[in-house]
C-alpha positions in Angstrom: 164.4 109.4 -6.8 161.9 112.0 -7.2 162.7 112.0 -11.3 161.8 108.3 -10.9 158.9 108.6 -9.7 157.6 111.2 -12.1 159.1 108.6 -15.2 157.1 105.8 -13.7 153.9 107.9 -13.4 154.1 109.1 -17.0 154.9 105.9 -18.7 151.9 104.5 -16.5 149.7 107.0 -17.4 150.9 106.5 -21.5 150.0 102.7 -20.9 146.5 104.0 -19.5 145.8 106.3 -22.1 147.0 103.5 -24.7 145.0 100.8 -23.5 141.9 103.2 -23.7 142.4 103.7 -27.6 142.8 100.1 -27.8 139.6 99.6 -26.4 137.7 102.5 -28.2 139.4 101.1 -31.6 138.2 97.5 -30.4 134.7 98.9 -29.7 134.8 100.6 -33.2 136.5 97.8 -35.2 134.1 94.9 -33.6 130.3 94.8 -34.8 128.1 92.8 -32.3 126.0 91.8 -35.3 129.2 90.6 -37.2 130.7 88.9 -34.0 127.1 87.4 -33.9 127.0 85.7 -37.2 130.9 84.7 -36.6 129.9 82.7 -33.7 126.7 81.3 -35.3 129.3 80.2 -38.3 131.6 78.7 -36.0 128.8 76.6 -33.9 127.2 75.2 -37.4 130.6 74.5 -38.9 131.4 72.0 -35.8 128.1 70.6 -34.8 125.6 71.5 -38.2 123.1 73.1 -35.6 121.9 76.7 -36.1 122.9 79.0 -33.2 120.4 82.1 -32.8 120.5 85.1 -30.9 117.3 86.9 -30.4 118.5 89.6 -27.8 121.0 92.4 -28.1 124.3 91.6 -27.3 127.0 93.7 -24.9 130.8 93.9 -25.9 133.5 94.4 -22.8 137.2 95.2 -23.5 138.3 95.2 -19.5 140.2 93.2 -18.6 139.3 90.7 -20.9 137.2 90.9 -24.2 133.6 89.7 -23.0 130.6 89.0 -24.8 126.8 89.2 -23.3 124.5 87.8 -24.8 120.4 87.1 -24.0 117.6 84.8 -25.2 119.8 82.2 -27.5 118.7 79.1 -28.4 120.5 75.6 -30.3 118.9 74.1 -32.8 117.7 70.5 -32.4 118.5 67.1 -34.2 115.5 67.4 -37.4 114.2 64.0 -36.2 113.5 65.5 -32.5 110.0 66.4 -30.9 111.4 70.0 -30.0 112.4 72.8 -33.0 115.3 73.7 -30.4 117.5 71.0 -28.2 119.2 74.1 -26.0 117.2 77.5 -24.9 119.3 79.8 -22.8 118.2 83.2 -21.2 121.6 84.2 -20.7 124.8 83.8 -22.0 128.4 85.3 -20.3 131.5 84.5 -22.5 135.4 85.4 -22.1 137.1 85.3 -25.7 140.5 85.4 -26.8 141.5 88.6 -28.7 144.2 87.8 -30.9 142.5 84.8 -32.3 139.2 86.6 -33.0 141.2 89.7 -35.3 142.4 86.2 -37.2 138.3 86.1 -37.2 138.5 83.0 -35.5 136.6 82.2 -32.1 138.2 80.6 -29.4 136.4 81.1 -25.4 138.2 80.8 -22.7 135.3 80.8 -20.2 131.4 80.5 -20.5 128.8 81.2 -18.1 124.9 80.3 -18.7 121.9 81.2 -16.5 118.6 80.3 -17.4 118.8 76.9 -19.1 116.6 74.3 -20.5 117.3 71.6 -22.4 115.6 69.3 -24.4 117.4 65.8 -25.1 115.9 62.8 -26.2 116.3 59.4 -27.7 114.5 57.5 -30.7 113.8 53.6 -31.2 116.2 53.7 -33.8 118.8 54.5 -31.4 119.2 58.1 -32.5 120.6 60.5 -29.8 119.6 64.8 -30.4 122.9 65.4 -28.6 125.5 63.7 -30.7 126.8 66.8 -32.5 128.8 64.9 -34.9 127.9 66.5 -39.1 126.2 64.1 -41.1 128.4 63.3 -44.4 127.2 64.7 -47.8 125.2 62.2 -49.6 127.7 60.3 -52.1 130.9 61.0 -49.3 132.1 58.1 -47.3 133.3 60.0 -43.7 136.7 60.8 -44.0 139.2 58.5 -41.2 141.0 60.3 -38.8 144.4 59.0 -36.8 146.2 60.1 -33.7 148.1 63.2 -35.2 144.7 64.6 -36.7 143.4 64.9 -32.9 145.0 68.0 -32.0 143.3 69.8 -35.1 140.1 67.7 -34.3 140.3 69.3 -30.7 140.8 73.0 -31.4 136.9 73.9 -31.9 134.8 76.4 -30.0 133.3 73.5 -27.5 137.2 71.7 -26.6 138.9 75.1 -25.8 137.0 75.8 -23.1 138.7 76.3 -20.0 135.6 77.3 -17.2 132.3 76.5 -17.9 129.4 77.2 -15.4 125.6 77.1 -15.4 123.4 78.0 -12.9 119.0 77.5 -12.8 118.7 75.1 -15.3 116.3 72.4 -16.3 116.9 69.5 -18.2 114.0 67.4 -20.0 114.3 63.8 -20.9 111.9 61.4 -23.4 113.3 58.1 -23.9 113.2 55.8 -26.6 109.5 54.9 -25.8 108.2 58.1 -25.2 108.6 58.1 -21.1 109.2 61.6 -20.2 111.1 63.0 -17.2 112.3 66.3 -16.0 115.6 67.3 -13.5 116.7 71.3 -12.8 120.0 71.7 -12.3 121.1 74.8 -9.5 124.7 74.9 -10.2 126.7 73.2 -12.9 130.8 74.3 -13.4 133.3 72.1 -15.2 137.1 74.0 -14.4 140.2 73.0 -16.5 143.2 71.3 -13.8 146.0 70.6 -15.5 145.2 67.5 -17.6 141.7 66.8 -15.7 138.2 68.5 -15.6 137.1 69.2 -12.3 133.5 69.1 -12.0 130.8 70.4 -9.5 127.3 69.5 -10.0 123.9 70.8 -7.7 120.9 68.9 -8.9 117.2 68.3 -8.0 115.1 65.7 -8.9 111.4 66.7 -7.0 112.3 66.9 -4.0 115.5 64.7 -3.9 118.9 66.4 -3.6 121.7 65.2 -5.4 125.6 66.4 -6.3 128.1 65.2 -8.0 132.0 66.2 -7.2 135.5 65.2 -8.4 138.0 65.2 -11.5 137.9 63.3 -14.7 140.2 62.9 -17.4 140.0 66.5 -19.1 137.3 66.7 -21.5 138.8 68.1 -24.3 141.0 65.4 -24.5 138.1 63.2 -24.7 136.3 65.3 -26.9 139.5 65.3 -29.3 140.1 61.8 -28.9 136.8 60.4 -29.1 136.4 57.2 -31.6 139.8 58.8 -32.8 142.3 57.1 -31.0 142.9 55.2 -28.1 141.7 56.7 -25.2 141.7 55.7 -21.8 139.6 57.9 -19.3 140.2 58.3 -15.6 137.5 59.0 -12.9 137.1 60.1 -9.5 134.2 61.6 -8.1 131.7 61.8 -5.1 128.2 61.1 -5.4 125.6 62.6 -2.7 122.1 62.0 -2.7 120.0 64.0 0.1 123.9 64.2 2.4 124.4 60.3 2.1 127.9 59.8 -0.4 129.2 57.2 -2.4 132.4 57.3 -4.1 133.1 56.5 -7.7 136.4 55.7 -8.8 138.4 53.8 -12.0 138.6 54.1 -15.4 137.3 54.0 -18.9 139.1 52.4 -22.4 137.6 53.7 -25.5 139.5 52.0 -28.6 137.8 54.0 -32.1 135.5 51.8 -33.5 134.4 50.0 -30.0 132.2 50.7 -27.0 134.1 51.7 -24.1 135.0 49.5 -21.5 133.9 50.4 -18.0 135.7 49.2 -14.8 134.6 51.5 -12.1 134.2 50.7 -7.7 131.3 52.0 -6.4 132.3 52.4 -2.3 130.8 53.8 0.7 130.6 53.8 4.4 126.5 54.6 4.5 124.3 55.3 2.1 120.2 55.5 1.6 117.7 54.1 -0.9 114.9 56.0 0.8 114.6 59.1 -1.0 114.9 57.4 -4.3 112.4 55.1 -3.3 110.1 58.5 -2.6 110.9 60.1 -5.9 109.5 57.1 -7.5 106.3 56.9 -5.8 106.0 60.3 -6.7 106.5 60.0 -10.1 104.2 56.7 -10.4 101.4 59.1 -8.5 101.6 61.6 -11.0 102.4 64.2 -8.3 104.3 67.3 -9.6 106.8 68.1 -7.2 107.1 72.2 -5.4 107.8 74.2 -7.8 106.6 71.9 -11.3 103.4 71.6 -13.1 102.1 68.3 -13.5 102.2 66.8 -16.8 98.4 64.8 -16.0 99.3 61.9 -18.0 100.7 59.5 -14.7 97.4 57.9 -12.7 97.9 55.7 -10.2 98.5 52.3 -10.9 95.1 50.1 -10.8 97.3 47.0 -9.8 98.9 46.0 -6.1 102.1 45.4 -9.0 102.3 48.8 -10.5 101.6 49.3 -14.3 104.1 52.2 -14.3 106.8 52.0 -16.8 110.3 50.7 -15.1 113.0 53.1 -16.2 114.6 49.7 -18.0 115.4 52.0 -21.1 117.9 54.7 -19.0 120.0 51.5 -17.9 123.0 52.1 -19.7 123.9 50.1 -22.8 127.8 49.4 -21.9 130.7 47.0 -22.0 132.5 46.3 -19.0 131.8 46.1 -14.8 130.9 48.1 -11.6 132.3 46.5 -8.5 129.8 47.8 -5.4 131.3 47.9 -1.7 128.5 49.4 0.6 129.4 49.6 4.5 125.7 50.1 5.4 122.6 50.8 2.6 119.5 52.2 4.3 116.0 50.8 2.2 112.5 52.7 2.9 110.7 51.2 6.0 112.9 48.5 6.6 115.9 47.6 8.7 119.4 48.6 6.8 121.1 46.3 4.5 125.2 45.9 5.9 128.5 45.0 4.4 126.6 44.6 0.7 129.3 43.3 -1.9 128.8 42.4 -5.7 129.5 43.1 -9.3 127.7 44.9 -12.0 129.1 43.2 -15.3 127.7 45.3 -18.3 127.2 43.8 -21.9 125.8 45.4 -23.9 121.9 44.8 -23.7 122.8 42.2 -21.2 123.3 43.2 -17.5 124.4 40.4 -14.5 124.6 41.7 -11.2 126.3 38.7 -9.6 126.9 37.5 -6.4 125.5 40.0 -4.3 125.4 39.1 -1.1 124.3 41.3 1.7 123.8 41.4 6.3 120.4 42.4 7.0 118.8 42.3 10.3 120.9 39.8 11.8 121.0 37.1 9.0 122.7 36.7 5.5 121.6 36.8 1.9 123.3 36.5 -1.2 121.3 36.7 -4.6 121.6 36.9 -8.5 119.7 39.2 -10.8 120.0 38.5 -14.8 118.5 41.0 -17.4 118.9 40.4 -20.9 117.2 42.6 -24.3 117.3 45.4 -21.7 116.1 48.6 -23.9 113.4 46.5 -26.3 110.1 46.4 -25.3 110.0 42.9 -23.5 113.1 42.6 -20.9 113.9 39.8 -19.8 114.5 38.9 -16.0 115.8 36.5 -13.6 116.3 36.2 -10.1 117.8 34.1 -7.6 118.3 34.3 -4.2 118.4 32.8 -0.7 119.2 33.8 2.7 118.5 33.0 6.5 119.5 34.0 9.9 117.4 37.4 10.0 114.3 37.6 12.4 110.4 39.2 12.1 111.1 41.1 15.1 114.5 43.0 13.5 113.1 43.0 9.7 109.9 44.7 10.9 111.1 47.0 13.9 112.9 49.1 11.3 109.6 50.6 9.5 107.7 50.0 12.8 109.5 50.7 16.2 106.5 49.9 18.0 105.7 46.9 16.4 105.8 45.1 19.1 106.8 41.8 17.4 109.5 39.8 18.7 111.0 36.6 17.8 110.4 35.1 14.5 113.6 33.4 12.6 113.3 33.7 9.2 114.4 32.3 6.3 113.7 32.5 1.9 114.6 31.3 -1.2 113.7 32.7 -5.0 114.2 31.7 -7.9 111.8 33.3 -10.8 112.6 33.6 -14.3 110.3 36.4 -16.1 109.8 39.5 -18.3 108.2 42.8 -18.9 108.8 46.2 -18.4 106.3 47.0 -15.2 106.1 45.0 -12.2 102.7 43.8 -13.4 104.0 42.6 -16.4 107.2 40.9 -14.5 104.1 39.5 -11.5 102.0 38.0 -14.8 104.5 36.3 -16.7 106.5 34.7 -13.9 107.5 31.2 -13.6 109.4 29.4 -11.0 109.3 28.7 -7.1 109.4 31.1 -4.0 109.5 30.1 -0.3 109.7 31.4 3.0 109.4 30.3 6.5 109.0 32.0 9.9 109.7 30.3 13.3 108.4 31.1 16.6 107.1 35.0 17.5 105.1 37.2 19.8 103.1 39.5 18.1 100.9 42.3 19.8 97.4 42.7 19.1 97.1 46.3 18.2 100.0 45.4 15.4 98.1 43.1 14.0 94.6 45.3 14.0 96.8 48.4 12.4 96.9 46.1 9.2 93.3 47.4 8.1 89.7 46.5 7.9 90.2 43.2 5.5 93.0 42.3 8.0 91.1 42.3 10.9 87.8 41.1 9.5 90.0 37.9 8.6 91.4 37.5 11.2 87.7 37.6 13.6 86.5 35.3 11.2 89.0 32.6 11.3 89.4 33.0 15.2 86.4 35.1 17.0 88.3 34.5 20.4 91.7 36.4 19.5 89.5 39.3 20.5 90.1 37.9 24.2 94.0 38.1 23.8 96.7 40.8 23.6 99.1 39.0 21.3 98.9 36.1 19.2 101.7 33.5 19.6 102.9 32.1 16.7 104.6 28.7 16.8 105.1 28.7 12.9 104.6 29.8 9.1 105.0 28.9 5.9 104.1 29.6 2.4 105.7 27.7 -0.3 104.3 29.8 -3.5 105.0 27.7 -7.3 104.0 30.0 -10.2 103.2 29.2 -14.2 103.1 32.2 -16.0 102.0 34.3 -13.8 99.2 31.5 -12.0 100.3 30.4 -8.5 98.4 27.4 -7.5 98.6 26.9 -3.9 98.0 23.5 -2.7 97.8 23.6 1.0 101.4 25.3 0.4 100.3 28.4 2.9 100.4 27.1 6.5 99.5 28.9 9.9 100.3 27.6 13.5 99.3 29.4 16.6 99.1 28.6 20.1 95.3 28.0 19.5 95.0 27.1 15.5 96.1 26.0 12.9 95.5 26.9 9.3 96.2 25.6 6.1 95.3 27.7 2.6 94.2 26.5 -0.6 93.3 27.9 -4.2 94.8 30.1 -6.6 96.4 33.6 -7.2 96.5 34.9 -11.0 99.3 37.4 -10.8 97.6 38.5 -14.7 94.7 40.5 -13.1 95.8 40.0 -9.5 92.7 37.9 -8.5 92.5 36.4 -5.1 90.6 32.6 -4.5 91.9 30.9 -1.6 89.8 29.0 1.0 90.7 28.8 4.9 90.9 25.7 6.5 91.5 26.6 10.5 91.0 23.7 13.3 90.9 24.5 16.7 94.3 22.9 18.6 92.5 22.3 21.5 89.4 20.4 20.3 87.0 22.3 22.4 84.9 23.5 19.4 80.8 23.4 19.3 81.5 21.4 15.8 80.6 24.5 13.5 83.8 25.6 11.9 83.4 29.6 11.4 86.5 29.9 9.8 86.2 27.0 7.1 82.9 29.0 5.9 85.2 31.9 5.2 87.3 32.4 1.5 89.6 35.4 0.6 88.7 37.0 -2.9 89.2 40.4 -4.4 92.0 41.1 -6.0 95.4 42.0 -4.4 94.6 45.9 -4.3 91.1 45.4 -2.6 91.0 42.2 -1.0 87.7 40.3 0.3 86.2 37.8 2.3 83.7 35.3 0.2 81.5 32.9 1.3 83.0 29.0 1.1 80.3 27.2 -0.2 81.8 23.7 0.5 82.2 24.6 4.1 79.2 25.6 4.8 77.4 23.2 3.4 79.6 20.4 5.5 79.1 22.3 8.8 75.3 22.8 8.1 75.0 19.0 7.7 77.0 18.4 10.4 74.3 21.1 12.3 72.0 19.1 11.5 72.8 15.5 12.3 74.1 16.8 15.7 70.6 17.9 16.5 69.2 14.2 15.5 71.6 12.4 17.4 71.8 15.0 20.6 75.4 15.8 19.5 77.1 12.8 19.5 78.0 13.9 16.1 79.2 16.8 17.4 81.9 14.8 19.5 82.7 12.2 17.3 83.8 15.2 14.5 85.7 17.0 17.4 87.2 13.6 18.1 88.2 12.8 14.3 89.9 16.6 14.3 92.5 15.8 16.9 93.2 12.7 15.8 93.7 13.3 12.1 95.1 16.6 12.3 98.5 17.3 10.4 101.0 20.2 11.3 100.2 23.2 8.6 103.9 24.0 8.4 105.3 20.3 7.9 102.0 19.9 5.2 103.4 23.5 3.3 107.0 23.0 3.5 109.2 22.0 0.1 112.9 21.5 0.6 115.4 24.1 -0.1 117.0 22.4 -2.6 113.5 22.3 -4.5 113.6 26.0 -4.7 117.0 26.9 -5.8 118.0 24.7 -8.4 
């Protein structure tokens, strides 16, 4: 036993003691600055990019052959606004040994820390980050088939079996020039079996979001690519500040054609909010913690933001998303419920049909068209109806103590426009919008927390509400027709209250937002001292800073009515109040349009 023992011990230490001349003759017989300009050869072979490393370079032999390197950057597309697409602080790879004596390079496992990249896109639909060398002039690109794949697939980038990044920021400038910026805190793609797992930690501001699941491997996609048929499985979980959604189905690529898409977007709860928030911020101009502003956002001048819509990061795709969401949550309202539809993509066309949503006690189901989606004029059309929801459940959301209750409500839109801000969309739209509200209670101090122009109108077309802790209303409606952005309202805004009712009239340009409407109150009961406050009162302004004006027309007709009161001791006076009662019309009856008006 003992002789063994002592064999075992020798032969281990002759493996130590050969393993450490292996490793002194590999320290000897590899040159960091020749392993350098192998990799740099390797990278511009595949992709045509130049591959620079500025810092030194550390060679380990134990256990595995690993290469540190520090401050290397990628080169970017010539067209591009940055010299470099890819800047790296840090760079950690695990190489295979054999292979590189063959003075070939093939990495088993890459790890980056300190990361920023630069990618962008051009109006001629140029992309920095397709890799793919650009023939020699004179050469038509050589065809590949199935059996070439294998070779296609055995580069530096497709033999990768871990890849991990950690602190990284990642820069975006669309087609037009928009700009927008994302940091990345951890990033690994793993090889499992014939899938990639994936893990990704990501920041937007201050908006969480992580991605987790498998896809079909990536090599094989990289191999396969516009090569040969390929059909790609996915399966991954989407969170966005701890609310998921899962994404699940799968992708056909034929070479030569745009991959078909036929995904299922599912989830039990999710919430809009925080991207709601990320895009205020971003209209603001705000930088979040941690970012320096850029300076060139301001806020909007317009109630229908100027900003940019991000139109141009929609994909451009053939194929269709089906979306099953238990329970959506939407920024200070009440949560949308059992919202069904379909995303069908084509292209630079985009349907999301018959969606059809619960909210706040009622049903709606809509349509949403957009066509010539990454030019510079999109195209837009919506359609929708729905009924059964209520003031008092659509408002309690944003406001628990609202103190409104009551208040059936029900809409219908259908609006066919285009732009690429909301502004634009407001200006150029055409069609019909309508909605009406039945009976409600609402509290006093809800309706004086709408602001100075709020409660100014409201003293002015009813001095007396200052008496009362709520205001009933019996009614509402406002039927709204625009032309290109102009919506003429012809007594087609109507107002009943216990003690009014109130009928508008004039215009709203949507193009620079101005407001001209006159108010036309009467007094339910009659008991009026002839002089019609109210109908002296106009709103103007704009939408973002609304006024009240001075109608001219009514107060001319009360001042003559003033006057021939005093000639006749009042009986003018009467007779007016008399006329009122019996010639007044119900506001709501006067400003409703059928349904059938609006949606067809």
């Amino acid at each position: 036993m003992m002789k063994k023992i002592q064999f075992g011990l020798i032969a281990l230490g002759l493996l130590i003691s050969l393993a450490g001349a292996g490793a002194y003759y590999l320290a000897h017989l590899i040159n960091p600055a020749q392993l350098t300009s192998l990799v740099a050869s390797a990278v511009k072979d595949e992709t045509g990019r130049n591959l620079r490393i500025a810092g030194p370079i550390e060679l380990h032999f134990f256990p595995n052959i690993g290469v540190v390197a520090q401050d290397v950057s990628f080169s970017n597309a010539p067209w591009a606004s940055e010299a470099d697409m890819l800047k790296v602080q840090k760079i950690e790879l695990n190489v295979k040994l054999l292979p590189l004596l063959r003075r070939q390079l093939e990495i088993n496992r890459v790890h980056l820390s300190g990361v920023e990249l630069f990618l962008q896109s051009d109006s001629r639909g140029r992309e920095n980050w397709d890799l793919s060398v650009p023939a020699e002039k004179g050469q038509t690109p050589a065809t590949s088939n199935a059996s070439d794949s294998a070779a296609a697939g055995a580069g530096v980038f497709t033999t990768i079996a871990h890849f991990s990044l950690i602190d990284g920021i990642i820069h975006y400038q669309d087609s037009r020039g928009s700009k927008s910026q994302y940091s990345i805190k951890d990033f690994s793609a793993d090889k499992d079996g014939g899938k990639t797992a994936i893990k990704l930690e990501a920041r937007d501001g201050a908006l969480q979001f992580g991605l987790q699941g498998k896809v079909t491997s990536l090599r094989e996609i990289a191999s396969q690519w516009n090569i040969a048929p390929l059909k790609i499985e996915t399966d991954f979980e989407i969170t966005l500040d701890g609310k998921s959604l899962d994404l699940a189905g799968n992708i056909d690529k034929q070479p030569g054609h745009e991959a078909q898409w036929d995904l299922k977007l599912n989830s039990k709860a999710f919430d809009l909010a925080p991207l709601a928030g990320g895009a205020a911020l971003a209209a603001s101009g705000v930088a979040p913690v941690g970012q320096a502003s850029s300076g060139s956002k301001t806020k909007s001048a317009y109630f229908f933001s100027d900003t940019p819509l991000p139109f141009s990061q929609l994909p451009s795709a053939q194929g269709s998303i089906q979306i099953d969401i238990a329970k959506l949550g939407l920024p200070s309202l009440t949560s949308l419920q059992n919202v069904k539809g379909k995303v069908v993509l084509k292209g630079e066309q985009m349907d999301l049909s018959d969606l059809h949503f619960d909210w706040g006690g009622g049903h709606a189901k809509t349509a949403i068209h957009l066509a010539q989606i990454h030019s510079n004029n999109p195209q837009l059309r919506i359609q929708g109806e729905g009924s059964g929801f209520t003031l008092e459940q659509l408002i309690s959301a944003g406001n628990p103590n609202s103190k409104v209750s009551g208040g059936d409500t029900r809409f219908a839109i259908n609006i066919l426009s285009s732009g690429n801000s909301l502004h634009q969309i407001a200006g150029r739209a055409t069609g019909r919008a309508q909605i009406t509200i039945g009976p409600a209670r609402i509290a006093k101090n809800f309706l004086n927390a709408g602001g100075d122009f709020i409660v100014s109108l409201l003293d002015a077309v009813n001095p007396m509400r200052k008496q009362f802790d709520q205001s009933i209303l019996e009614c509402a409606v406002a039927y709204l027709p625009v032309q290109n952005g102009l919506v003429n309202i012809a007594d087609s805004i109507g107002f009943r209250t216990d003690r009014l009712d109130i009928i508008l009239a004039g215009t709203l340009n949507l193009n620079n937002e101005a407001i001209n409407l006159d108010i036309h109150p009467k007094e339910k009961s009659g008991l009026t001292t002839g002089v019609n406050l109210g109908g002296m009162v106009k709103i103007q302004g704009t939408l973002e800073h609304p006024g009240l004006g001075v109608n001219k027309t009514g107060v001319l007709n009360s001042a003559a009515l003033v006057g021939l009161g005093l000639l006749t001791g009042g009986a003018s006076i009467l007779a007016e109040n008399a006329k009122s009662i019996a010639t007044k019309t119900d506001p709501c009856k006067t400003a409703f349009h059928p349904w059938d008006e609006i949606t067809q």
